[in-house]
N, C-alpha and C positions, 0 to 999 in steps of 0.2 A: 219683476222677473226679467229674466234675458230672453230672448226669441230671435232666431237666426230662421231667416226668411231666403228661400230659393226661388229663381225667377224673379230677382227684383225690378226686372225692364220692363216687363209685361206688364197687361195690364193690371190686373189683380193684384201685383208684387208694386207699382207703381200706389196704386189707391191703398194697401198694409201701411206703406212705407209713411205714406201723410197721415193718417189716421192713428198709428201709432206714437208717433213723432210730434204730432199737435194735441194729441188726447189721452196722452197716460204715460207714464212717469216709467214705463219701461226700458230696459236698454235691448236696442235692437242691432241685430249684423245684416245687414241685406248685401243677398251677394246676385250676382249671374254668369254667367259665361262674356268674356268681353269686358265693353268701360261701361260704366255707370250713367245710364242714360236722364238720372234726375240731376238736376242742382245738386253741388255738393252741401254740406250740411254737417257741423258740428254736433247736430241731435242724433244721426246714428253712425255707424260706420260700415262703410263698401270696402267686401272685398272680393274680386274676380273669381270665381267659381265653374268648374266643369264638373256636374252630378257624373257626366260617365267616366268623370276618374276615378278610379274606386280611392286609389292616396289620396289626393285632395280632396275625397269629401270625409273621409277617416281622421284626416290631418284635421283642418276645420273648423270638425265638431269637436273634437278632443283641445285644439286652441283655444277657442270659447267656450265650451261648457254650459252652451245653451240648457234652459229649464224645458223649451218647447220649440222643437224646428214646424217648421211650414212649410212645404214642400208645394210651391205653385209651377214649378218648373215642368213642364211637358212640351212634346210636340203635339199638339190639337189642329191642325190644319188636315182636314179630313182624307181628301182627295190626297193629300202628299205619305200621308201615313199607311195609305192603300198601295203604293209606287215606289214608297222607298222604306220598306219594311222593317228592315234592319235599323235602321237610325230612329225606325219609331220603339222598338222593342226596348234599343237601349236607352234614352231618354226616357221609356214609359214605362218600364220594368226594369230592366238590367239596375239602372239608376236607382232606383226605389230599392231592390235587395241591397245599395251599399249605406241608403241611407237609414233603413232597418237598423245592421250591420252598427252602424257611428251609434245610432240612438241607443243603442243595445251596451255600448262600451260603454257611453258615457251618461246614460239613466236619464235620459232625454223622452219628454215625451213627442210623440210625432203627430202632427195634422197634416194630411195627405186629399189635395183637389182630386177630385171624380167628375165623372159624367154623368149626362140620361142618355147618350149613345152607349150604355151596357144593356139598354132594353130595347126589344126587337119594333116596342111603339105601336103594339096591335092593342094593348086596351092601356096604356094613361090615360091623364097621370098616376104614377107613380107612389105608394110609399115606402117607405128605409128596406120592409118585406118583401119586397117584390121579386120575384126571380127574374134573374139577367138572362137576355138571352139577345149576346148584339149583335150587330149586321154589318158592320164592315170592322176592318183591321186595327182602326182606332179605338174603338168600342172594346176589341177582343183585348187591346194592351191594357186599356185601363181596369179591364175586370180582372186582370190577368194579377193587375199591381195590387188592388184591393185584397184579393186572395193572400198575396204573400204576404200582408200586411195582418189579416185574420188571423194568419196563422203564424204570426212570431210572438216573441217573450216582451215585447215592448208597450209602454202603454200605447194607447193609440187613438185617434177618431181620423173620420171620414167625412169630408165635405163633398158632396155630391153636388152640382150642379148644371145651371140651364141657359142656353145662349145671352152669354154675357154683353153688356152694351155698356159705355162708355167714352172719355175721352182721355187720354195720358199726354205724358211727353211724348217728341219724336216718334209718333204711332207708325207699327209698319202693317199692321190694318185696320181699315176700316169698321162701321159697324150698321146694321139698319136703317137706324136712323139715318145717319148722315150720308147715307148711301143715297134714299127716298130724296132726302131736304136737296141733295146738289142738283141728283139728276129732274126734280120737278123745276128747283128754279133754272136750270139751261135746258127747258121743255123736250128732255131727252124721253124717246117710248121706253118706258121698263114694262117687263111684265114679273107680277111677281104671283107668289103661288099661293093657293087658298083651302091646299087641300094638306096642309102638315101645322100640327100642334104643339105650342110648345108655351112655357111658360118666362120668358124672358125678364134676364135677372139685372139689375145696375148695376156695377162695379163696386160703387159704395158699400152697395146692402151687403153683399158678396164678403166684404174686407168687415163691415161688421160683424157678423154669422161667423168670422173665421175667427174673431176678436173675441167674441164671446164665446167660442170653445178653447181656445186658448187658455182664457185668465178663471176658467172653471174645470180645468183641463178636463172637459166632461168625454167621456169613453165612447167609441161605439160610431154606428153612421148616424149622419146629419144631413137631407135634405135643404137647402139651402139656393133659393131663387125667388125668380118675383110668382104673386100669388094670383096672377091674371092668365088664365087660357085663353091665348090668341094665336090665329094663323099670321105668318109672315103679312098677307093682305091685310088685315085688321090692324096691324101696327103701322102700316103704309100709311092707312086712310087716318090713324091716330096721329102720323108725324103731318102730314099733310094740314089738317086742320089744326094742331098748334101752330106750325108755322101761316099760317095761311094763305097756301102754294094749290092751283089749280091743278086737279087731277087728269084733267084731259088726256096727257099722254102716258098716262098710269092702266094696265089690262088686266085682267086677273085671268091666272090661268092655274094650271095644273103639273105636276112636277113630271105626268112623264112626257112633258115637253123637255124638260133640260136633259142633257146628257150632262152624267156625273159620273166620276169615276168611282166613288164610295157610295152604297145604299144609303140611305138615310130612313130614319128609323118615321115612320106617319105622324104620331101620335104619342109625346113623350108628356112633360110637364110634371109638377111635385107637388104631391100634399105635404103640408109644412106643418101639420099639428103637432108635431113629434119637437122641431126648430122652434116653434113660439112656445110651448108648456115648458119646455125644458131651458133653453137657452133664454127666453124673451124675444127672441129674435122677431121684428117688427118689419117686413118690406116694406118700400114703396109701391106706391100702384103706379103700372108702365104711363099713364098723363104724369103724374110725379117725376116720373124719371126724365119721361124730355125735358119736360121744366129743367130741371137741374140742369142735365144734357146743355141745354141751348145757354145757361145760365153761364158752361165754361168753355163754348167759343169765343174765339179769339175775333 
C-alpha cells in the first residue's frame, strides 16, 4: 500500500521511515517542514511539507493518494507549548482539521500520534477508557486533536503514547538515557526525580505499533509504549548500570524542586492489553531498549 508519513525529521518519522523502507514492500512519501534530514534514498520519496498549510497538505494528499497517512508531526516540547500557544494550536489541531479535511477527499485512512499528557496522572496507568483530564497546554491540544478526529467521517486510529527514547539523524533533542550516560561519565551532579511515573517507549517499538495499525488499518485508540513502570530515577540507575558509570554524582529528588513552566502530569504510563490481543504488538523491556540504544552510538 502507499503511506504518506508527516514529521519525517523526528524522531518517530525518522525510525517509519527505516522500518518501512527495510521491511515491507510499501511505497512510502515522507514529508516535513524543511530539507530532509535522512540520507537520500531511492526506496521512498521526500517531499517538503507545512501541516499548517491547509493548500499543501490538501495538494499533497490528493498528488499521492495515499492508502494511509501518519501524522507524526507536532509540537511536543512542553514548556514551549505552554509560551507560545498559538503555534502549538496550529501544529496540534488547526493542522490535524486540514489533515481530516485531505483524508476525507481522498478516502485516506488516518493514524494520528497522542499522548499520556491528556491524563491529569492522579491514578495510571492508563487504558484506551480512560478519561482525559490534562494539565497543561500541550496535553489540552492533543486532546483537543483526538476529538476532532472522533468526530469526523474518515477512518481513523489513535496511537497514544509515552516518553519516547531513541537515537536518529541530526537529533535536535536529546533523550534520558543519553542525558544520565554523558553527564555520569563527565561526573557532572544531576538530580533527577523519583516521584513521576511513566512508562517509557523505544522509538522502534513506537514505529512498529504504528506499522502494525497501518497494514490492518485496525480503527479506534491504541495505547502504544514500553510495558515497564518506571520513575525518571529507576531509568537512571537502569542506564547507569548498563553502561557501567558510577552514581556518585547522581541525587534523587523530587519534582517540586524544578521550576517548570508546564504541569506535568505524576503518574501516567499504559496498559497495552488492548495493542498486544489486537495488533500483536510486542515491546521491548526499557534494559532491551538501551541495549539497542547504545548498540546505535556512534
Amino acid at each position: 500500500m502507499k503511506i504518506l508519513l508527516t514529521g519525517s525529521n523526528g524522531l518517530l518519522g525518522q525510525k517509519l521511515v527505516k522500518l518501512i523502507t527495510e521491511q515491507t514492500d510499501h511505497q512510502l512519501v515522507a514529508t516535513a517542514r524543511g530539507k530532509n534530514r535522512l540520507p537520500a534514498s531511492d526506496l521512498y520519496q521526500f517531499e517538503s511539507l507545512d501541516i499548517t498549510d491547509k493548500n499543501q497538505v490538501l495538494n499533497c494528499i490528493k498528488t499521492h493518494q495515499p492508502n494511509v497517512v501518519i501524522n507524526t508531526a507536532a509540537m511536543t516540547n512542553v514548556d514551549q507549548c505552554e509560551t507560545e500557544k498559538e503555534d502549538c494550536w496550529q501544529l496540534n489541531v488547526t493542522a490535524v482539521e486540514y489533515l481530516i479535511e485531505a483524508c476525507e477527499q481522498n478516502n485516506s485512512f488516518l493514524l494520528h500520534l497522542s499522548t499520556d499528557f491528556i491524563f491529569d496522572g492522579e491514578d495510571g496507568p492508563y487504558s484506551e477508557e480512560a478519561e482525559a483530564n490534562p494539565v497543561s497546554y500541550y496535553g489540552e491540544s492533543k486532546l483537543a486533536a483526538e476529538k476532532l478526529i472522533e468526530g469526523s467521517n474518515i477512518e481513523w486510529a489513535i496511537a497514544r503514547t509515552v516518553l519516547v527514547y531513541g537515537i536518529a539523524h541530526d537529533m535536535s533533542r536529546s533523550n534520558i538515557i543519553l542525558w544520565v550516560k554523558k553527564s555520569l561519565e563527565e561526573g557532572k551532579e544531576i538530580q533527577v526525580v523519583d516521584d513521576q511515573w511513566r512508562t517509557p517507549t523505544l522509538a522502534e517499538d513506537l514505529a512498529q505499533g504504528c506499522l502494525l495499525i497501518a497494514e490492518q488499518k485496525a480503527t479506534g485508540i491504541f495505547n502504544i509504549s514500553g510495558d515497564d513502570l518506571l520513575t525518571p530515577y529507576e531509568m537512571a540507575i537502569s542506564t547507569a548500570e548498563f553502561f557501567k558509570l558510577p552514581t556518585d554524582s547522581m541525587t534523587k529528588t523530587d519534582s517540586t524542586k524544578f521550576k517548570q513552566t508546564a504541569k506535568r502530569p505524576p503518574k501516567t504510563g499504559f496498559i497495552l492489553d488492548k495493542a498486544k490481543n489486537i495488533l500483536g504488538y510486542k515491546p521491548h523491556s526499557f534494559k532491551e531498549g538501551i541495549e539497542i540504544l547504545a548498540g546505535q552510538i556512534n
